[in-house]
C-alpha positions in Angstrom: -26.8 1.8 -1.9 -23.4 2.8 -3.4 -22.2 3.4 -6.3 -18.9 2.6 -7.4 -17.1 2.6 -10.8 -13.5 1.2 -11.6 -11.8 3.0 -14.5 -9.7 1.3 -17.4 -6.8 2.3 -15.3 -7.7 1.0 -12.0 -8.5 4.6 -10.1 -11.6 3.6 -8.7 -14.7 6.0 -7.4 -17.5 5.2 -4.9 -20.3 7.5 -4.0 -23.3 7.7 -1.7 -26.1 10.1 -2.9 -27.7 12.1 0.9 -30.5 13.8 -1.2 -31.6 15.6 1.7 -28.1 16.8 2.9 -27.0 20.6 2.0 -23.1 19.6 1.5 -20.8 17.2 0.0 -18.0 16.0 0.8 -15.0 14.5 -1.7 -12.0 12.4 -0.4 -8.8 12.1 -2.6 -7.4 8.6 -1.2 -4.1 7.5 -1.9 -2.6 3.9 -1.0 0.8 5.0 0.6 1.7 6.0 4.3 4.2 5.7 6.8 4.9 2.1 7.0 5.5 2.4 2.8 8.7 4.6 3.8 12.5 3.4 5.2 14.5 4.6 7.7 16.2 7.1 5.0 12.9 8.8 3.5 10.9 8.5 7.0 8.2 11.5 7.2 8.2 12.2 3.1 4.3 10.9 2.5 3.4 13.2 5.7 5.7 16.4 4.2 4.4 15.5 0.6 1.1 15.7 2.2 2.0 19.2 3.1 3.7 20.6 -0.3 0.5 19.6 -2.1 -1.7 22.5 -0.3 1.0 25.2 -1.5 -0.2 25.1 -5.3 -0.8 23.4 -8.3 0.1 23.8 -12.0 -3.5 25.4 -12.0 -3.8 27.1 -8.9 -2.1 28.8 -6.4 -1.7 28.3 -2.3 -4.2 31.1 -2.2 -6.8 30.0 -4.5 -6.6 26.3 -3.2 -7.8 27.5 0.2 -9.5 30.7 -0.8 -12.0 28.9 -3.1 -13.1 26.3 -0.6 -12.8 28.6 2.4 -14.6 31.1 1.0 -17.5 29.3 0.0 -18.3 28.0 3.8 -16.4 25.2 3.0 -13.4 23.3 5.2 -10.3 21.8 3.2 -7.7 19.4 5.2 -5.9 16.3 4.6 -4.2 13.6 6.7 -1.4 11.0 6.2 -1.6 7.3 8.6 0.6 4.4 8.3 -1.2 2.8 5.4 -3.0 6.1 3.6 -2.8 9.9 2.6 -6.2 11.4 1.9 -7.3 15.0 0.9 -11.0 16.0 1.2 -13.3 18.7 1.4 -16.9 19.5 2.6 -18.4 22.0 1.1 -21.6 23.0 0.4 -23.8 20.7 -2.9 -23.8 23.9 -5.4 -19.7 23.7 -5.6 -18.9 20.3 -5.6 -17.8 20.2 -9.0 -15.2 23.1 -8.8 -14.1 21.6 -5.1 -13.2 18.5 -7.1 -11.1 19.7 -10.1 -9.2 21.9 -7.2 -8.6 18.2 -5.1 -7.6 17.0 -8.3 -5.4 19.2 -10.1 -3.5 19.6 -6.3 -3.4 15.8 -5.8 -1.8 15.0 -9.6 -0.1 18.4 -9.9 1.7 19.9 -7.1 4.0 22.2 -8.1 6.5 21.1 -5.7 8.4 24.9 -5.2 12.0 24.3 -4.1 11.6 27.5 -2.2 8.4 25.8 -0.5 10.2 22.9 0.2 12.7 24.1 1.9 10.5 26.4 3.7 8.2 23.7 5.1 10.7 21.6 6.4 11.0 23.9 9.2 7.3 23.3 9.7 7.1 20.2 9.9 9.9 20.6 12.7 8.1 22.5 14.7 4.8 19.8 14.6 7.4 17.2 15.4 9.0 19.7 18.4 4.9 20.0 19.2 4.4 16.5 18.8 7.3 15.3 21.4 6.4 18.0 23.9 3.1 16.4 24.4 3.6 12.8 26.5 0.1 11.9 26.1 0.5 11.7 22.0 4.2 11.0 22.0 4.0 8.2 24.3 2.0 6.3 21.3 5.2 6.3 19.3 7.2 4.5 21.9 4.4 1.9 22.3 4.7 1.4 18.7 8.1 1.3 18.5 8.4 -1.4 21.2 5.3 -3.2 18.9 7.2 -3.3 15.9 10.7 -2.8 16.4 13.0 -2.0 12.8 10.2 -1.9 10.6 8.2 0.9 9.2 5.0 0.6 11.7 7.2 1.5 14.4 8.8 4.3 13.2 7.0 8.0 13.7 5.2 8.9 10.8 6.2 12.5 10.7 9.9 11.6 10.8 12.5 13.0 12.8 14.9 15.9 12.1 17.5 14.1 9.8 15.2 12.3 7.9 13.0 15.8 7.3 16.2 17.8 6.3 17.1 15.3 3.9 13.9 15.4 1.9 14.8 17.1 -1.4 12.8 18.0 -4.5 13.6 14.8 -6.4 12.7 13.0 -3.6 9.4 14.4 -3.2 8.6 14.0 -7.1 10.0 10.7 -7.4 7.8 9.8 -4.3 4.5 11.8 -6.1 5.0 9.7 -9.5 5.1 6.4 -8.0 2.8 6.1 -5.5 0.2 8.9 -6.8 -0.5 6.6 -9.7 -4.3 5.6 -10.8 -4.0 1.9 -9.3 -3.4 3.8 -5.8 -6.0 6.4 -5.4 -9.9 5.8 -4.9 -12.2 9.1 -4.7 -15.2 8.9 -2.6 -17.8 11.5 -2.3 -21.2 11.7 0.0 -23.8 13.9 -0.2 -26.1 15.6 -2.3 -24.9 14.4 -5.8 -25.1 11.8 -8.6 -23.0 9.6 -9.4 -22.9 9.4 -13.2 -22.1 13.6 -12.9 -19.1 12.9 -10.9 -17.8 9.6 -12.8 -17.9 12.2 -16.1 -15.7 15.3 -14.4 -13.1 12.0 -13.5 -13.0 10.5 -16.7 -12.2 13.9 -17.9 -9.6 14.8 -15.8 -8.0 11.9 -14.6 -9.0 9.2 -17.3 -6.1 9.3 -19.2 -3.9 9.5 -16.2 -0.9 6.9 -16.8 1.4 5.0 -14.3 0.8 1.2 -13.3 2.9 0.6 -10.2 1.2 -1.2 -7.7 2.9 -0.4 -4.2 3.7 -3.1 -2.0 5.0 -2.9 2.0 7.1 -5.0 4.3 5.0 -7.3 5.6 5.5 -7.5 9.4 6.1 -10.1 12.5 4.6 -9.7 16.0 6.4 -10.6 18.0 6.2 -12.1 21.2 7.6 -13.6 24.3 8.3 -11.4 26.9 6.8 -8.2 27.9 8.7 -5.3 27.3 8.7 -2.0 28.8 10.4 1.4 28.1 10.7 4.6 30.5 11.4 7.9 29.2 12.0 10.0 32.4 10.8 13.6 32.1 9.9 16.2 34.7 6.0 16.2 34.4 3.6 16.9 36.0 1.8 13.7 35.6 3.1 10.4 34.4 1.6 9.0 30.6 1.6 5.7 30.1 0.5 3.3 26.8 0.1 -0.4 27.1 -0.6 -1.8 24.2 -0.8 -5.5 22.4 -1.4 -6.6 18.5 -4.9 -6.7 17.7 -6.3 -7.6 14.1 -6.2 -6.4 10.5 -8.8 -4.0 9.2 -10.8 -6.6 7.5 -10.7 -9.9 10.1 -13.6 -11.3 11.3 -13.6 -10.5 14.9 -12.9 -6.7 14.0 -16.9 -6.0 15.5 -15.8 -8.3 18.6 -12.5 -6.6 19.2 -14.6 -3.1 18.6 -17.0 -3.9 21.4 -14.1 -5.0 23.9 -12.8 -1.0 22.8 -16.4 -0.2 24.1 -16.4 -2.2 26.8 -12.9 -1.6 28.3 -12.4 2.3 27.5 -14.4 4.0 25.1 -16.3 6.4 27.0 -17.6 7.1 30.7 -19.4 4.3 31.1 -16.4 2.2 30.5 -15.0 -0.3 32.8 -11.2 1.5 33.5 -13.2 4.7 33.2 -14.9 3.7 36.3 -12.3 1.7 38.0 -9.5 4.2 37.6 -11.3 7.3 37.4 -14.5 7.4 39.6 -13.7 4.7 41.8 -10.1 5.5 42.8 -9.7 9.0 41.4 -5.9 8.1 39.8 -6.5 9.2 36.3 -8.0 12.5 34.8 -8.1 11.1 30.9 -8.0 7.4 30.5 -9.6 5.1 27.5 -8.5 2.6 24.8 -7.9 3.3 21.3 -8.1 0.0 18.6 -6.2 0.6 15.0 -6.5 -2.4 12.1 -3.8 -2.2 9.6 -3.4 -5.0 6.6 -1.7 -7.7 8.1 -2.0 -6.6 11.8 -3.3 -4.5 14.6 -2.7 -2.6 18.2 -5.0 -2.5 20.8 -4.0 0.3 23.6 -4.8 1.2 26.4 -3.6 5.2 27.4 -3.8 7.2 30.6 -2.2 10.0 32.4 -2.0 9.4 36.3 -0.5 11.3 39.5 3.6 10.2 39.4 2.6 8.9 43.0 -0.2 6.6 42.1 1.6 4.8 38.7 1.8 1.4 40.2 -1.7 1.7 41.7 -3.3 2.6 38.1 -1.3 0.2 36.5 -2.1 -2.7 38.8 -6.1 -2.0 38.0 -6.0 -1.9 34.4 -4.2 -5.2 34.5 -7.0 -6.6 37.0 -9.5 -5.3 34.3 -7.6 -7.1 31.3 -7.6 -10.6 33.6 -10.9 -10.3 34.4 -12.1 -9.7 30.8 -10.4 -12.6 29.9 -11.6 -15.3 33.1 -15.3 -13.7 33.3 -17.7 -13.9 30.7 -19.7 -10.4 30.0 -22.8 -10.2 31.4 -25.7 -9.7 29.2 -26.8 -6.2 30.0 -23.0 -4.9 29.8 -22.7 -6.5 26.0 -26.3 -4.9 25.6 -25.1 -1.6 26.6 -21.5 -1.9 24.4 -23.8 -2.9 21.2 -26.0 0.0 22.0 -23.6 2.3 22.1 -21.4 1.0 18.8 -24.5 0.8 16.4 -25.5 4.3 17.8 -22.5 6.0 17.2 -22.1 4.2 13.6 -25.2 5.1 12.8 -24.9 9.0 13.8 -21.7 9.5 12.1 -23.4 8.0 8.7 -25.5 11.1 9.5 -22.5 13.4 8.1 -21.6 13.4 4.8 -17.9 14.2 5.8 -18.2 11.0 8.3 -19.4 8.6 5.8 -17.1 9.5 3.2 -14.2 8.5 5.5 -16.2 5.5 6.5 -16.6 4.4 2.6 -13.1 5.4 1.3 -10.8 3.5 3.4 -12.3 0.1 2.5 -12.4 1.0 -0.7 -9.4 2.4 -1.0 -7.4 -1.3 0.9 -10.1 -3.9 0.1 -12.2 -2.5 -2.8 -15.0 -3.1 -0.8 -17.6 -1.1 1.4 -19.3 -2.4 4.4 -23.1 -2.3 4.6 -24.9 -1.1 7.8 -27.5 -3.6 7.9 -25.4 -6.5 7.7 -23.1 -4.9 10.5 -25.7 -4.3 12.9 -26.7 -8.5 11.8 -23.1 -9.4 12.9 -22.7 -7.5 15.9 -26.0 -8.7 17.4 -24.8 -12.7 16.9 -21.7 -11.5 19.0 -22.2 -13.4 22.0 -19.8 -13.0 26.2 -18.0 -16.4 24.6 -17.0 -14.8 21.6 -15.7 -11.6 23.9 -13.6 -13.7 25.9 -12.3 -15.8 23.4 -10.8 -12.5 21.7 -9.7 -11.1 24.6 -7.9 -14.2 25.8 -6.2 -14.3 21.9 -4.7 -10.1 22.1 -4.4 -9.8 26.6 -1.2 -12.5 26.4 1.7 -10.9 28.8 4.0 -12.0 26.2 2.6 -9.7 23.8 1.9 -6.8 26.2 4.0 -3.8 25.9 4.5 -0.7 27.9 5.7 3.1 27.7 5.9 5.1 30.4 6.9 8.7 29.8 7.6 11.0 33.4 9.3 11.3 36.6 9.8 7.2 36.9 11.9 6.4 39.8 14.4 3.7 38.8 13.5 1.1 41.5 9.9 0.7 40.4 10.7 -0.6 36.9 11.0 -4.0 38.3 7.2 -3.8 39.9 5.7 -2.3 36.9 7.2 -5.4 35.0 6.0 -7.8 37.4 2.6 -6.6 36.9 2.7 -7.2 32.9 4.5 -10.7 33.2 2.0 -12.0 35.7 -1.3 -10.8 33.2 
């Protein structure tokens, strides 16, 4: 069972006590991402996500990774389109001082003008990084043609302008209103109690002030016509991301939609694994990748294919989507798919790190958390009708979208269109 505990104001905590694990690990969410930003601030949750490793009012950049690091312990962080979270996994002994150091670095950054300006040139280089790799940058585009002028669709690291802009008072302002209690759940997994951990909070964050309650832009998907965008680069090997809106984090058919993941791309035994990989050799890395937001989704579909054999690939994993959609699933295949989702839930809830990731976000967005027993209930009423009928609601051609980063020649746009239009 978990526990969890609302304080008077509104941060809210939610353990799970492993008993028999050796670690734990702590999670400091916080309600804001990349879609909470504008064009002017773009990348600030992501670069503030950054400044708060290089010291608190307590400690130093040193000591914040010195004292988790040098217990055996790992210490990251990470900053999506909806959250930013910090956590650690360390091992049970030093939880306590692992979460005063998550804490005081969460609340108190020092926020160094000299850091700042210092880290901007970092996070330049991860977006230099970031756009010299097709594979991951082609995502961007995809999203960008997904959710054009609005936040979703924008990069979540920011671009160079936005980046150099970024100034102290930006960064504190930023801090103070969205690193408020009403925003920020801590979750923590592993060998612990939970009453220990609710006491260090209360004193250390109980008083914390500040009642703003963010809010986002809600958005539209929009559809119509399939739309398509080339970026022509001199690769090797031509990336490509065709994508549609799926659901929100919490909809009903979020297990259904999961299993089509499974079923479509999600490892080797996967349909376009098979169909564009082993059967036709025209892919090295292909698979699909589904993402639930608040108020919407994306399911994609990614591969990286010879320049010569683009049309080919394409033409298959449309087949694929259209047959999804006109042929029910055959029993064993669903079988298989459920298999392999309740396994791999089930041996990630294995890891304290795992499950506290698997706790917080839900928490965090829907002050809820799932329970595996009445998961593996729902997925096994999941029935080939209920498959198709998602697949027929997201695999529209007037909701499909397409990026195509490589050496595109310019009269094959018109075929690759063709293909999306007729899905």
């Amino acid at each position: 069972m978990y526990d969890k505990t609302i304080l008077s104001n509104g941060l809210k905590l939610v353990t799970y006590a492993m008993p028999r694990m050796e670690s734990v690990s702590i999670g400091v969410w916080i309600k804001v991402g990349g879609r909470y930003e504008s064009r002017y601030n773009k990348g600030i949750a992501h670069f503030l996500e950054h400044l708060v490793f290089k010291g608190s009012k307590k400690y130093s950049c040193k000591q914040i990774k010195e004292s988790i690091e040098g217990i055996g312990g790992s210490l990251n962080g990470f900053t999506s389109e909806e959250m930013t979270c910090y956590f650690a996994k360390l091992p049970a002994t030093k939880q306590f001082h692992a979460l005063e150091i998550l804490i005081d670095m969460t609340i108190n950054p020092v926020l160094n003008p000299v850091d700042i300006e210092k880290e901007k040139f970092v996070v330049l280089e991860e977006i230099k990084m970031h756009r010299d790799l097709p594979q991951s940058y082609v995502h961007d585009v995809l999203e960008q043609l997904l959710w054009p002028d609005h936040p979703l669709g924008l990069p979540i690291l920011g671009n160079k302008e936005t980046v150099l802009r970024i100034n102290h008072d930006d960064l504190s302002s930023f801090q103070k209103r969205y690193y408020s209690p009403r925003n920020i759940t801590i979750a923590a997994c592993g060998r612990l109690k939970h009453d220990k951990i609710l006491k260090k909070i209360k004193t250390k964050l109980g008083g914390l002030s500040g009642e703003y309650k963010n809010t986002y832009i809600p958005v539209t998907d929009y559809e119509g016509k399939p739309k398509l965008r080339f970026i022509r680069k001199n690769t090797h090997q031509t990336h490509l991301a065709l994508g549609c809106y799926g659901i929100h984090r919490d909809h009903a058919d979020r297990h259904i939609i999961s299993l089509l993941h499974v079923i479509l791309g999600a490892n080797m035994s996967s349909r376009l694994f098979s169909e564009v990989r082993e059967k036709r050799g025209l892919a090295y890395d292909i698979g699909t990748q589904i993402k639930g937001f608040s108020d919407t989704g994306i399911f994609s579909i990614r591969a990286g294919v010879d320049n010569d054999k683009l049309s080919q690939a394409i033409e298959v994993i449309i087949r694929e989507l259209a047959k999804i959609k006109r042929k029910p699933v055959l029993p064993s295949e669903l079988r298989r798919a459920k298999e392999f989702y309740i396994g791999q839930l089930r041996l990630a809830l294995e890891d304290t790190l795992d499950h506290m990731l698997w706790i917080g976000e839900p928490t965090l967005y829907l002050n809820k958390t799932y329970n595996f027993s009445n998961i593996l209930k729902e997925v096994q009423r999941i029935t080939p009708s209920d498959l198709r009928r998602v697949a027929r609601d997201i695999f529209k051609a007037g909701a499909m979208r397409m990026a195509i980063i490589g050496p595109l020649k310019r009269n094959k746009e018109q075929r690759l269109y063709a293909y999306i239009r007729d899905l």
